[in-house]
C-alpha atoms as an extended CHARMM CRD file, in Angstrom:
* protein
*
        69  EXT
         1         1  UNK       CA           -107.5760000000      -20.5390000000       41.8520000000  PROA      1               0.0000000000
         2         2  UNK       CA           -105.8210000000      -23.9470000000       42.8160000000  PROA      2               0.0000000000
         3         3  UNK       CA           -105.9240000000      -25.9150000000       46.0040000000  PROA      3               0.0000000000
         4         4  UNK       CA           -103.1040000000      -25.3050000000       48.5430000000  PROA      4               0.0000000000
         5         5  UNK       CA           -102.6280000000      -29.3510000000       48.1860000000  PROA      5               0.0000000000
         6         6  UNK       CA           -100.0780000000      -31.0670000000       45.9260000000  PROA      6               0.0000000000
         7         7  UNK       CA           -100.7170000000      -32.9430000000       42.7800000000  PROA      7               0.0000000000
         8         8  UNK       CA            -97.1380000000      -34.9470000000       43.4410000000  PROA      8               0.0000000000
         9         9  UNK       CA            -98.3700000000      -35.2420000000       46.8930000000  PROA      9               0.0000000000
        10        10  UNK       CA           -101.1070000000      -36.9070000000       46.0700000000  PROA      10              0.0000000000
        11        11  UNK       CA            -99.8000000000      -38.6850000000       43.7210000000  PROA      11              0.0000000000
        12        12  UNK       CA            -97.5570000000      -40.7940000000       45.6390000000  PROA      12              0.0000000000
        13        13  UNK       CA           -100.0280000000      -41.4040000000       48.4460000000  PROA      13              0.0000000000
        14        14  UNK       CA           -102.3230000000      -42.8310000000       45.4180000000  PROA      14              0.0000000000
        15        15  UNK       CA            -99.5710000000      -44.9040000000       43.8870000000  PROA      15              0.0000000000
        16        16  UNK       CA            -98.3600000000      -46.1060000000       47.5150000000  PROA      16              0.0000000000
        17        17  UNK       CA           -101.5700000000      -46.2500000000       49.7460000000  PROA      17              0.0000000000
        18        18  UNK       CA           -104.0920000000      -45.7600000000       47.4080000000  PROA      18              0.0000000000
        19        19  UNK       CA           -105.8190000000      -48.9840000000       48.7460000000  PROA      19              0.0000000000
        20        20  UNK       CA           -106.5510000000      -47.1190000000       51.6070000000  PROA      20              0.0000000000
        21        21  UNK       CA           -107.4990000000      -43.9240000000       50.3430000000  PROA      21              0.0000000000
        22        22  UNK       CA           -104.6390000000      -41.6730000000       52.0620000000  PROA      22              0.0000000000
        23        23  UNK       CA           -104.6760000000      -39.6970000000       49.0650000000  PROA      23              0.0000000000
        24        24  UNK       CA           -108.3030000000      -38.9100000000       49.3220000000  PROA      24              0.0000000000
        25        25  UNK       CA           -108.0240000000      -38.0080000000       53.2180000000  PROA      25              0.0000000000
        26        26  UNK       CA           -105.0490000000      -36.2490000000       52.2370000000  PROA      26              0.0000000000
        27        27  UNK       CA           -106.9160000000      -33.6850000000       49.4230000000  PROA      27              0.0000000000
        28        28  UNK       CA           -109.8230000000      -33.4940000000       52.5050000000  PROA      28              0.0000000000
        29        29  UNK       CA           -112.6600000000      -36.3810000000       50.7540000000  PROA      29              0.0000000000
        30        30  UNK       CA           -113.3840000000      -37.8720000000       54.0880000000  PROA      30              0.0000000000
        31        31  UNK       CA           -115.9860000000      -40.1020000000       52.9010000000  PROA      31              0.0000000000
        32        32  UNK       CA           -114.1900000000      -41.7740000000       49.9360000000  PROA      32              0.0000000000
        33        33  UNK       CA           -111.5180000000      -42.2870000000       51.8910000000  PROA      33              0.0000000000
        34        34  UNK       CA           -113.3270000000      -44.5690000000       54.5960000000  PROA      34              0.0000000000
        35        35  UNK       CA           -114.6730000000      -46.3150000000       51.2130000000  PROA      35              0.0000000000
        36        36  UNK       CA           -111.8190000000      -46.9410000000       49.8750000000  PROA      36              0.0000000000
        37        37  UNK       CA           -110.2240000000      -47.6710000000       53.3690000000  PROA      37              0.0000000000
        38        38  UNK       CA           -112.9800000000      -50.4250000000       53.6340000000  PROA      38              0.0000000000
        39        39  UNK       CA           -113.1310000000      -51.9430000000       50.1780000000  PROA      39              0.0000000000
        40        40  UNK       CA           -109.0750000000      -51.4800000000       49.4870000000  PROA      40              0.0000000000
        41        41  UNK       CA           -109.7030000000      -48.8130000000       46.7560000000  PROA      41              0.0000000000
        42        42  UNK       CA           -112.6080000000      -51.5350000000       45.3040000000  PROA      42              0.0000000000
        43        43  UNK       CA           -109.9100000000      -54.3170000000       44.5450000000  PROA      43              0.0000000000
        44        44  UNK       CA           -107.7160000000      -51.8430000000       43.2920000000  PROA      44              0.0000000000
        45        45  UNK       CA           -109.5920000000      -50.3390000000       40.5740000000  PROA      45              0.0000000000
        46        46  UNK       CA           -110.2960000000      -47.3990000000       41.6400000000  PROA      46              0.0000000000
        47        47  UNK       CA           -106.9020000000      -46.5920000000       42.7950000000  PROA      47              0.0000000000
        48        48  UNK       CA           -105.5690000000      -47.0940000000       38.9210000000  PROA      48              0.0000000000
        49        49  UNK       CA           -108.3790000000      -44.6820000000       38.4170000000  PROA      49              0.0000000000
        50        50  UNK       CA           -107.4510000000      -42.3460000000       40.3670000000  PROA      50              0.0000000000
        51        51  UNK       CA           -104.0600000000      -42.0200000000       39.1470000000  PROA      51              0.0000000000
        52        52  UNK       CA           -104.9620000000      -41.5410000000       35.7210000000  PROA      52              0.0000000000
        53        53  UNK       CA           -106.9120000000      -38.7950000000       37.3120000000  PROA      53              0.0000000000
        54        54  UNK       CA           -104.5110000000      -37.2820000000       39.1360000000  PROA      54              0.0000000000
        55        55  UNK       CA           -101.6000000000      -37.2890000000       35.9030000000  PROA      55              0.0000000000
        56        56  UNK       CA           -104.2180000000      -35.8930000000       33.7650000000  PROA      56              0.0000000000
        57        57  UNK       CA           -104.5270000000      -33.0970000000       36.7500000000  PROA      57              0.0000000000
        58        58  UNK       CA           -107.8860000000      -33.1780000000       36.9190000000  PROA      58              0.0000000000
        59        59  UNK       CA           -108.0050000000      -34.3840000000       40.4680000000  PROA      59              0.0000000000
        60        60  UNK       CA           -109.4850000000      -31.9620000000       43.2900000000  PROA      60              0.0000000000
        61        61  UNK       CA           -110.0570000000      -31.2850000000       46.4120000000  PROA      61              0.0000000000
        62        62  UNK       CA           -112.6650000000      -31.3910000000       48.6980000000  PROA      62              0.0000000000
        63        63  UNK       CA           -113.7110000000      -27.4970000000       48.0730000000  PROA      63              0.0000000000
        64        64  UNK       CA           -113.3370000000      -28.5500000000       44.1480000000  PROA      64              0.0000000000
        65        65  UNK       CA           -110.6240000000      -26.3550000000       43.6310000000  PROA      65              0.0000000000
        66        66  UNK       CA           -107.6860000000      -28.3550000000       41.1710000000  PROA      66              0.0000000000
        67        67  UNK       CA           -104.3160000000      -29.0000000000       42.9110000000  PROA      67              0.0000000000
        68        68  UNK       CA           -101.2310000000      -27.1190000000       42.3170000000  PROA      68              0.0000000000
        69        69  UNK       CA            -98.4090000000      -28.7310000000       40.6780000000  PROA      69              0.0000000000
């Protein structure tokens, strides 16, 4: 079972916004996104870290289901 969100989706909201955690709001993570809206994604790192996590599709959302590609 996937999540109705998209992987690409989320993918360019992490690439282009990532500092401020659309992506996160986007897959439903509420919470992680106000931290990374408030730190800017930890300087950035965790923004690259997220993207690795999204290409590798291991990504999810906030039920825990994967997202469809």
């Amino acid at each position: 079972m996937y999540s109705r969100k998209s992987n690409l989706v989320s993918l360019l909201l992490c690439i282009f916004f990532g500092y401020l955690g659309i992506h996160r709001f986007y897959v439903g993570k509420v919470g992680t996104g106000l931290l990374m809206l408030f730190t800017a994604g930890l300087g950035g790192v965790w923004v690259i870290v997220d993207i690795i996590i999204i290409i590798l599709g291991k990504f999810r959302d906030k039920e825990g289901y994967p997202l469809k590609f």
